[in-house]
C-alpha positions as CSV (number, residue, x, y, z in Angstrom):
1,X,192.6,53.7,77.1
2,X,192.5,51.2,74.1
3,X,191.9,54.3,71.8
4,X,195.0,56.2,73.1
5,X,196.9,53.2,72.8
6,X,195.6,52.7,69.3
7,X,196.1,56.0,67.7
8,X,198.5,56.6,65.0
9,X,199.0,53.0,64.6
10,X,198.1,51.1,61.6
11,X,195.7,48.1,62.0
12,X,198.3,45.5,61.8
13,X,199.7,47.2,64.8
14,X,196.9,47.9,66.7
15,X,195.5,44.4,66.5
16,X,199.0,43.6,68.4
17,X,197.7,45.2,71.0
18,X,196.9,43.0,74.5
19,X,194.3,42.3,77.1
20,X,198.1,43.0,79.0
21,X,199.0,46.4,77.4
22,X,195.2,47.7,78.4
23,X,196.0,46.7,81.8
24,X,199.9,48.2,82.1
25,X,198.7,51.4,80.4
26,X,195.8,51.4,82.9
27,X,199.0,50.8,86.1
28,X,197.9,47.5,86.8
29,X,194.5,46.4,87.7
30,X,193.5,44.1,90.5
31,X,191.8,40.4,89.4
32,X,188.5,41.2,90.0
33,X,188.8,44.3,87.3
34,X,191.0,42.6,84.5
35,X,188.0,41.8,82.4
36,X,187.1,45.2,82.4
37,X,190.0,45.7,80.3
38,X,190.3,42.5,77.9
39,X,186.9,43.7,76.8
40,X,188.5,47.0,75.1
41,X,191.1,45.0,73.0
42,X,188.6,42.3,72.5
43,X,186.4,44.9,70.8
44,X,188.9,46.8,69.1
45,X,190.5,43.6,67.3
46,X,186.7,42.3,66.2
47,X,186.1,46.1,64.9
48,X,189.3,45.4,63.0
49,X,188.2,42.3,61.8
50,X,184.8,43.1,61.0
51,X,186.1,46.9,58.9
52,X,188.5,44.0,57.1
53,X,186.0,42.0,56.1
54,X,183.8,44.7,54.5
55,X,186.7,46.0,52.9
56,X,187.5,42.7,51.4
57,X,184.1,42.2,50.2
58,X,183.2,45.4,48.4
């Protein structure tokens, strides 16, 4: 879901997305499953981060 809600975004936008988009996009998600879906934005915003980083440093 965090990859369809990525694409065609640039990666100022997609680090914008939220642990609460994932789950809204996903129609809601009870408690016990809501860390199912911060883990996709949490790892698309450090993939960000880290791509960033090299680019930076090159």
């Amino acid at each position: 879901m965090v990859s369809d809600i990525a694409k065609g975004k640039t990666l100022e936008e997609a680090l914008k997305i939220t642990n609460k988009d994932v789950a809204n996009e996903l129609g809601g998600l009870p408690k016990n499953k809501m860390h199912c879906s911060n883990l996709g934005a949490d790892a698309l915003h450090a993939a960000i981060k880290d791509y960033q980083e090299k680019i930076k440093n090159k």
